[in-house]
C-alpha positions as CSV (number, residue, x, y, z in Angstrom):
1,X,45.2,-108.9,63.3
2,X,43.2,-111.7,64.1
3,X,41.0,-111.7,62.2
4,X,43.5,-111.3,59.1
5,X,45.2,-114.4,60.9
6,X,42.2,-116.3,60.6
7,X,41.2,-115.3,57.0
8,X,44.4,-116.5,55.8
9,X,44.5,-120.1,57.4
10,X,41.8,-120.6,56.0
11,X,41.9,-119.5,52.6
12,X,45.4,-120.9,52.2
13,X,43.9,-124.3,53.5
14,X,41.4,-124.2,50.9
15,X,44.0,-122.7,48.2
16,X,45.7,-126.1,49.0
17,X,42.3,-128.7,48.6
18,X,42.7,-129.4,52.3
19,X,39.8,-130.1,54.5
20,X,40.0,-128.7,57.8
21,X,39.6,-132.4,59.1
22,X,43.1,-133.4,56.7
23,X,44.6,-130.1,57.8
24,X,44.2,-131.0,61.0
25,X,45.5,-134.7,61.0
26,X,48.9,-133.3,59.7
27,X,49.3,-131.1,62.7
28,X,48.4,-133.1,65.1
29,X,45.5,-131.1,66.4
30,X,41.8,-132.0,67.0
31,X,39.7,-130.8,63.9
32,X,37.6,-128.5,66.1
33,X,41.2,-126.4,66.7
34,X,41.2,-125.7,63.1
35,X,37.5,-124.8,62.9
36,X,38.1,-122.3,65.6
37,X,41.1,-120.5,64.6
38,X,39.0,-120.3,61.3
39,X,36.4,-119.1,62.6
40,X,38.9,-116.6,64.9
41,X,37.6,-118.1,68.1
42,X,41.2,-119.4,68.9
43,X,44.3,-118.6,67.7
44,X,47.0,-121.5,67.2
45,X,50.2,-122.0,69.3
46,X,53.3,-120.3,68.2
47,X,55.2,-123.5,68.1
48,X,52.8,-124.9,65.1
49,X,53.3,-121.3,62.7
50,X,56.8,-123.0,61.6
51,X,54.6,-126.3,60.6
52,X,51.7,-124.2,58.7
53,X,54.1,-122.5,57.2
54,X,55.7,-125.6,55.5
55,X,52.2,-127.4,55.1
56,X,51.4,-124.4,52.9
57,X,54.6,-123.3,51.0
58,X,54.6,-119.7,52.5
59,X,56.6,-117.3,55.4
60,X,55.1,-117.0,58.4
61,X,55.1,-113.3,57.9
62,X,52.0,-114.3,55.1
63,X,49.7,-115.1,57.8
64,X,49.7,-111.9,59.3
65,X,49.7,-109.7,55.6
66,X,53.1,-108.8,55.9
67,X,54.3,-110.5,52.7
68,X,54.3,-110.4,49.2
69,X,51.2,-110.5,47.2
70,X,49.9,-114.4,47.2
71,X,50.7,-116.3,44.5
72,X,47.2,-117.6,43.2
73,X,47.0,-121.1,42.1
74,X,44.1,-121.0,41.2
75,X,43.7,-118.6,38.9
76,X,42.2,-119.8,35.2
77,X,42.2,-123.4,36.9
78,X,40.2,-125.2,34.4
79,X,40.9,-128.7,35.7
80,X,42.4,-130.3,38.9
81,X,42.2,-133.9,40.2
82,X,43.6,-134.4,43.7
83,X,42.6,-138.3,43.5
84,X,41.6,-137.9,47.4
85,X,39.3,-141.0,47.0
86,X,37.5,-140.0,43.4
87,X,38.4,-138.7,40.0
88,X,36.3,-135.7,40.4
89,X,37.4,-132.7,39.5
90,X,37.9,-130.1,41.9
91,X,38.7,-126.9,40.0
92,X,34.9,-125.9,39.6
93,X,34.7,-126.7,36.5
94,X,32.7,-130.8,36.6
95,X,34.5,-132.2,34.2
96,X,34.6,-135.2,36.2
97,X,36.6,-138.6,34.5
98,X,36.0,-142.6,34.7
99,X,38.0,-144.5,37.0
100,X,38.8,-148.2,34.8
101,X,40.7,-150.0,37.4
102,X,43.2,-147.7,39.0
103,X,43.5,-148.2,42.7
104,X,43.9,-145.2,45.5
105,X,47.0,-145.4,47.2
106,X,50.0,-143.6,49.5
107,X,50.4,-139.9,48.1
108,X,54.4,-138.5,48.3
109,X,53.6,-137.5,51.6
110,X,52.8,-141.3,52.8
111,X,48.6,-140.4,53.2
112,X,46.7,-143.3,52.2
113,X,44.1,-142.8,49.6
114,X,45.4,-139.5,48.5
115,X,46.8,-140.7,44.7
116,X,46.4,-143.1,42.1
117,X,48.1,-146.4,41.6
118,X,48.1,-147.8,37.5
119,X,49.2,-151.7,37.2
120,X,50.9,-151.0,34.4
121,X,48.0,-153.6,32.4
122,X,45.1,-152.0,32.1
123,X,44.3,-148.9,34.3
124,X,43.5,-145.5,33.5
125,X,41.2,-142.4,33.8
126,X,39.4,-140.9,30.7
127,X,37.7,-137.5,30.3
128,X,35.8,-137.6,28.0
129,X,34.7,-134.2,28.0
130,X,38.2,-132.2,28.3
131,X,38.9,-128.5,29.0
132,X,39.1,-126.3,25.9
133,X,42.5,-125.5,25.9
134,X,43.8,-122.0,24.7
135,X,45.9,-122.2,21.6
136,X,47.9,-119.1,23.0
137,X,48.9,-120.7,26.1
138,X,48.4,-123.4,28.6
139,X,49.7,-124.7,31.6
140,X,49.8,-128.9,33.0
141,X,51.1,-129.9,36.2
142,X,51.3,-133.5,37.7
143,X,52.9,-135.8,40.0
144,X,54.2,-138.9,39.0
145,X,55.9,-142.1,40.4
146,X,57.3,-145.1,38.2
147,X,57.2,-148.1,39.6
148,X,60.3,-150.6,40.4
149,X,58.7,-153.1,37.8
150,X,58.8,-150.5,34.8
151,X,60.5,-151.5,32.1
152,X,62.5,-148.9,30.0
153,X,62.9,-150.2,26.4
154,X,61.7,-147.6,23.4
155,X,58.3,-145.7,23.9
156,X,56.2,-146.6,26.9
157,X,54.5,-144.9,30.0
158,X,52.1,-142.9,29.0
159,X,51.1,-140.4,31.9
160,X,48.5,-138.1,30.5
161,X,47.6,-137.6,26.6
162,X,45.2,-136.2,24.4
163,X,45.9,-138.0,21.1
164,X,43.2,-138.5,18.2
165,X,45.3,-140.9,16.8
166,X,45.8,-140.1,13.1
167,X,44.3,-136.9,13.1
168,X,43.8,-134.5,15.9
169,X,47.0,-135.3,17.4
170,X,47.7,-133.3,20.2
171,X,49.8,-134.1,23.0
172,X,51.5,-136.9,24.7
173,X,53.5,-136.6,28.0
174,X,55.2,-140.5,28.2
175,X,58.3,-141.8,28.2
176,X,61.2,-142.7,25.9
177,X,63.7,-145.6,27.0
178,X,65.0,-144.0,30.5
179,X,63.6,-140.3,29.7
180,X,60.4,-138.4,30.5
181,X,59.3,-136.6,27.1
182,X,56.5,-134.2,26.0
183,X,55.9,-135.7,22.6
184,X,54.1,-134.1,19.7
185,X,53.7,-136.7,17.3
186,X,55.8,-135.6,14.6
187,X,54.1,-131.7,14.8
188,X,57.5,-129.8,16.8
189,X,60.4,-131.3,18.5
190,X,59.7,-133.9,21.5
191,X,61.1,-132.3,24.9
192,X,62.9,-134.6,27.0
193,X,63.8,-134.8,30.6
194,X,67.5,-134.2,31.0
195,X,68.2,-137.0,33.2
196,X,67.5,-140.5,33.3
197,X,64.3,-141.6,35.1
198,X,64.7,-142.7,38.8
199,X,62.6,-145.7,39.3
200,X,60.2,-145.2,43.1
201,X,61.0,-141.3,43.3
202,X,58.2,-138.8,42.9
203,X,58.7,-135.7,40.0
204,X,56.5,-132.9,39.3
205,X,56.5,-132.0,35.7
206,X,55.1,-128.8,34.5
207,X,54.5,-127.7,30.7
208,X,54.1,-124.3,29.9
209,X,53.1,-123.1,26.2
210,X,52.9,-119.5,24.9
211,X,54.6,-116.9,22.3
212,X,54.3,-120.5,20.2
213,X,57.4,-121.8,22.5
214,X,56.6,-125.0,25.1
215,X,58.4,-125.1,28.3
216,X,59.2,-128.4,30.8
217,X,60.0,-128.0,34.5
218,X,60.7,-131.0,36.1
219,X,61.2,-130.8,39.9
220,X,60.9,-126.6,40.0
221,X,63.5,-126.6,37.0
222,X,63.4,-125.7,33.7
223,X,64.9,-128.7,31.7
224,X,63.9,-127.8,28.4
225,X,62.5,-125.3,26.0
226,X,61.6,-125.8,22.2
227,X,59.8,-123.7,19.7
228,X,56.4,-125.0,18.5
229,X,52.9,-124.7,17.3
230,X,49.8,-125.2,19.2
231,X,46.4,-126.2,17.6
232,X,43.8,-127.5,20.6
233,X,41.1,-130.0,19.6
234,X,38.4,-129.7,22.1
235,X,36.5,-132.3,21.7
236,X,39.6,-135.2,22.3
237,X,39.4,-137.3,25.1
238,X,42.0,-136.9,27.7
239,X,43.7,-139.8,29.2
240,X,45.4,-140.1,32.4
241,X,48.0,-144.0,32.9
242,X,47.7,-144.5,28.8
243,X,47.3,-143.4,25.3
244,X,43.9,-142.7,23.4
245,X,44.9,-146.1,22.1
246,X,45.2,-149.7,24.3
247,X,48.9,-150.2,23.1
248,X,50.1,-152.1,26.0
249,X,53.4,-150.9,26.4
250,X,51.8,-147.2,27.2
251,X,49.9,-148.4,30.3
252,X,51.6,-146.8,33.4
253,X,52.7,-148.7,36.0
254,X,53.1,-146.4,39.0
255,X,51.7,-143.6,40.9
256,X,50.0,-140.4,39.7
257,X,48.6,-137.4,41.8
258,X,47.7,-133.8,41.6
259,X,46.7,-133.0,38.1
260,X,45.9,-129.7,37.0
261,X,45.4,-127.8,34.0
262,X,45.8,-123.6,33.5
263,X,44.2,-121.7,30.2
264,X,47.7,-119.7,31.0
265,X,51.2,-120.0,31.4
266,X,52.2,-120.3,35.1
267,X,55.5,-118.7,36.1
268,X,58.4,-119.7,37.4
269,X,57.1,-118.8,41.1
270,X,54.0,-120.3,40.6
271,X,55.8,-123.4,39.0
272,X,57.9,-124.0,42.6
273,X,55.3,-122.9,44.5
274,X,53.2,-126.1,43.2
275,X,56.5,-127.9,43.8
276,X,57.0,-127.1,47.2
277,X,53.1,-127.6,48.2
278,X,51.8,-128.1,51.9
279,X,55.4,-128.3,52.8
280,X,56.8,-131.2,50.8
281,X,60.8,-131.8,50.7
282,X,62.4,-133.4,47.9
283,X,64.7,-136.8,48.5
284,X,68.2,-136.4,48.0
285,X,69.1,-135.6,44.3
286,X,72.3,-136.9,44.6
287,X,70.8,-140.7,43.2
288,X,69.9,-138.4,39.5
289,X,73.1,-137.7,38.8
290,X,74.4,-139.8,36.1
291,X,78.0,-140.1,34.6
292,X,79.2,-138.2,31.9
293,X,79.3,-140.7,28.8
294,X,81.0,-140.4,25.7
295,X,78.0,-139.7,23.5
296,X,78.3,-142.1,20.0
297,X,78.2,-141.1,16.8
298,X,75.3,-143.4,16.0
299,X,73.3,-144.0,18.6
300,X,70.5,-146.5,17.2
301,X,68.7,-147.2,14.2
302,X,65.3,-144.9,14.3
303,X,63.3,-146.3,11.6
304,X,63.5,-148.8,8.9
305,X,62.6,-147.2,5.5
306,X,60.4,-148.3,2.6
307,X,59.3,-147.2,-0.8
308,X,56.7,-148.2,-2.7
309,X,54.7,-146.7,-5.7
310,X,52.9,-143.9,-4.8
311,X,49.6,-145.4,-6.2
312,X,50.3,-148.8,-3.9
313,X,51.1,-146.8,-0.3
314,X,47.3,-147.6,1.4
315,X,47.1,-150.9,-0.2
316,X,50.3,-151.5,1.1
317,X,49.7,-150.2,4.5
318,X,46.3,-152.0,4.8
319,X,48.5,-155.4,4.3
320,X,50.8,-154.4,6.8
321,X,48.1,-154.1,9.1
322,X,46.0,-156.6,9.1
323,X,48.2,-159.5,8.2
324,X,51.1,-158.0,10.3
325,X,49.7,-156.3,13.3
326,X,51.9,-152.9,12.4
327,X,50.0,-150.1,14.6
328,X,49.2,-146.4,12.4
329,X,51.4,-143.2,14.1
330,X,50.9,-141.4,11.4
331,X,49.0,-141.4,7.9
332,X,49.4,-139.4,4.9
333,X,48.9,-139.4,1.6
334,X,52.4,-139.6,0.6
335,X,53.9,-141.5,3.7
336,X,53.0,-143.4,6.7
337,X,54.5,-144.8,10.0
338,X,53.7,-147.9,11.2
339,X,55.1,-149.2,14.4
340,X,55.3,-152.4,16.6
341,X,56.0,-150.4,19.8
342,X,59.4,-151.6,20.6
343,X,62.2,-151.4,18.0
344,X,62.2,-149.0,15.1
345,X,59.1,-147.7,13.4
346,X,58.6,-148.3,9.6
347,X,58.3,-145.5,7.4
348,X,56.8,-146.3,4.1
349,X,56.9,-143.1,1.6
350,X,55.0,-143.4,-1.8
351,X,57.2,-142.4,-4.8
352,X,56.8,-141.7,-8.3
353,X,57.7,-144.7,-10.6
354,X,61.0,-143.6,-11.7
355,X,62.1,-142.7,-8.1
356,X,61.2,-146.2,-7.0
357,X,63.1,-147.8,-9.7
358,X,66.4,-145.6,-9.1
359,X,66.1,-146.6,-5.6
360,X,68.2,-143.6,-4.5
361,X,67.1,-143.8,-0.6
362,X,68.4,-144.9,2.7
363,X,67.0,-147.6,3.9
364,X,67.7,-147.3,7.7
365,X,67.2,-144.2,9.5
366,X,69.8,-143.9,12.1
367,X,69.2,-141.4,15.3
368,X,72.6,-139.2,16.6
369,X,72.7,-136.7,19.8
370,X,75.9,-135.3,17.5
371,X,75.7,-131.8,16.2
372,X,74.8,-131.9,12.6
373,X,77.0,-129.3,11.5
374,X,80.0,-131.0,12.9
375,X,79.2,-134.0,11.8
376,X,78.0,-132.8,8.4
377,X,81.6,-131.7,8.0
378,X,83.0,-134.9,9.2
379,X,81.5,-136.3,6.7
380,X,82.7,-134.2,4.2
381,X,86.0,-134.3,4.9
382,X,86.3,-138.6,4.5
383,X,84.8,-138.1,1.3
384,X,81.0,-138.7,1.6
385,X,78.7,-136.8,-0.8
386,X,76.3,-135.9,-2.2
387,X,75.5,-134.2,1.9
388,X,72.0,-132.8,2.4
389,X,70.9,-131.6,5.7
390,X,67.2,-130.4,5.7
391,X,65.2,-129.4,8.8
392,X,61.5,-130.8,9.3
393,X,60.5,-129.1,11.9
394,X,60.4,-132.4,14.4
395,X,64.2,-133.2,13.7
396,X,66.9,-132.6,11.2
397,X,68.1,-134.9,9.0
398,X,71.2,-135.6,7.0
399,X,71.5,-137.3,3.9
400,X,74.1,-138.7,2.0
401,X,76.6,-141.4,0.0
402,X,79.3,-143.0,1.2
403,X,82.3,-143.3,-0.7
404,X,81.2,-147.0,-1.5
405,X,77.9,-145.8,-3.4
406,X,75.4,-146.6,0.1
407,X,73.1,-144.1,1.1
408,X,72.6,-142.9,4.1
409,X,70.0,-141.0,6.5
410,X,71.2,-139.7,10.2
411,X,68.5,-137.7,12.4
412,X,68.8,-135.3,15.2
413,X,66.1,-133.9,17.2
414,X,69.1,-131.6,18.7
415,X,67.8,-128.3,17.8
């Protein structure tokens, strides 16, 4: 029995990247008490079990076998940064990153020099020589803290990405006005947190992908699930406080901590039991609760639509550019995004001639939380026509004409 005791202090220390000398400094204990109860010269006082058992998410009964079979965090671990004083990462793996400016700072549980602080300007960590993620599944899971200084307006806060930017588009965990979101770039539908952000409050956010469906947990629950497709590109950079790009509005400005990365999907008991790690409680939830609003019908313009000729679309966008500082999100051959990072993007889609001429599109693109079927028969019914709802795999969209001749185009990423 004691020697089972010992075994499993220590290897649940270790299964949580404590030292012995941090283990011990949260107990209260001299380090050499936890080198001997490792080393099964000692064993520790009764009175400290309760405490161990908190610091590392488990019964008591686990340190004396008689529970369940462990839950193993570690298992296909192919990247973990516990920022205890370096960006190096711990999973075994040396794929170590560049620290550009981030400071070390208080970790949830109030430890100095145990996370990473971003000044929202110009910090960040690269890797620059990434994991290989599987395209059949994969699992990320991070702490994160915005600071009281972050302004929510449109698409900002980036906390880790791997974007090629134009092609090899990957992922992009940031945020959207008030709202965490997994963003794809266009490739499946974003998956957003389901309530607004609290500003100086800790989350965990996991993603999960496999059986071509992504997952988000947020705080040890699942708060949303979309279908998708998954194509890795290993040789992409991954960033932790921005985008591949310098677009300033993407710098984080708050706390990150704990990153790892699984070539599987963890479960829903491995997804708490990262939660709930070397014993930490949540704050009251009582602050995320929101009101129930009345949703709009309309709830903001998404994008401002142009056509041009076909044969005119990169010259066009090469102007836009340069002489107007647009930003590329996205390049085809028949259409392209632009943006300015704060208001709509422009979408400019190359036409045919005679399509250009009969200038038979919308020129706004307005964004609604509505149902599209409901409102599709709305619609109907006051005599709009001409109603076309097609799905695009990122959103759905509905097209049509008012009974004044305008034409219209409403999306939903509602699916």
């Amino acid at each position: 029995m004691s020697s089972e005791l010992s075994h499993n202090i220590s290897w649940l220390r270790k299964k949580c990247g404590l030292t012995q000398e941090q283990l011990a400094k949260r107990l209260g204990v001299s380090n050499q008490a936890v080198s001997k109860w490792e080393n099964g010269q000692s064993f520790p006082d009764m009175l400290l079990l309760p405490q161990l058992s908190d610091i590392f998410g488990v019964s008591i009964d686990t340190f004396f076998g008689r529970a369940e079979r462990y839950i193993d965090l570690r298992k296909d671990l192919v990247l973990e940064y516990l920022f205890e004083g370096d960006v190096q990462d711990s999973s075994g793996n040396n794929r170590h990153g560049r620290l550009e400016g981030a400071l070390f700072c208080k970790d949830r549980f109030g430890l100095e020099g145990r996370a990473l602080y971003f000044d929202g300007e110009d910090d960040y960590v690269v890797i620059n020589a990434p994991p290989a993620l599987s395209e059949k599944e994969f699992s990320i899971s991070l702490w994160c803290y915005y600071d009281a200084q972050t302004s929510f307006d449109g698409w900002h806060s980036a906390i880790i990405s791997q974007d090629g930017q134009k092609q090899n588009r990957i992922f992009q965990l940031s945020t959207k006005d008030e709202y965490m979101t997994f963003h794809r770039f266009l490739l499946d539908p974003d998956l957003s947190m389901n309530k607004k952000i609290i500003k100086e409050y800790w989350y965990h956010v996991v993603i999960t992908y496999k059986d071509q469906r992504f997952y988000k947990y947020v705080n040890g629950e699942l708060v949303a699930e979309k279908e998708g497709q998954f194509t890795p590109h290993h040789h992409e950079p991954i960033y932790i406080g921005r985008k591949s790009t310098d677009e300033p509005y993407f710098f984080f400005h708050g706390r990150i901590d704990d990153i790892r990365i699984y070539n599987r999907t963890i479960n829903n008991a491995e997804v708490n039991a990262l939660f709930l790690e070397q014993g930490w409680k949540p704050g009251p939830l009582q602050q995320l609760e929101m009101a129930e609003e009345r949703i709009p019908v309309l709830e903001c313009v998404d994008a401002v639509r142009m056509i041009l000729p076909r044969t005119e679309l990169q010259k066009a966008v090469k102007w836009y550019k340069s002489l107007l500082n647009f930003k590329s999100l996205v390049e085809e051959d028949y259409f392209v995004i632009l943006s300015l990072y704060k208001g709509p993007v422009l979408v400019i889609d190359g036409a045919d001639g005679d399509l250009v001429e009969q200038n038979r599109y919308a020129p706004f693109v307005f964004k609604t939380k509505h149902e599209m079927e409901e409102l599709h028969a709305q619609l109907a019914s006051a005599g709009a026509t001409n109603l076309l709802v097609r799905d695009e795999g990122f959103a759905i969209f509905l097209d049509f004409k008012d009974p004044f001749g305008q034409h219209w185009m409403i999306m939903s990423e509602n699916r």
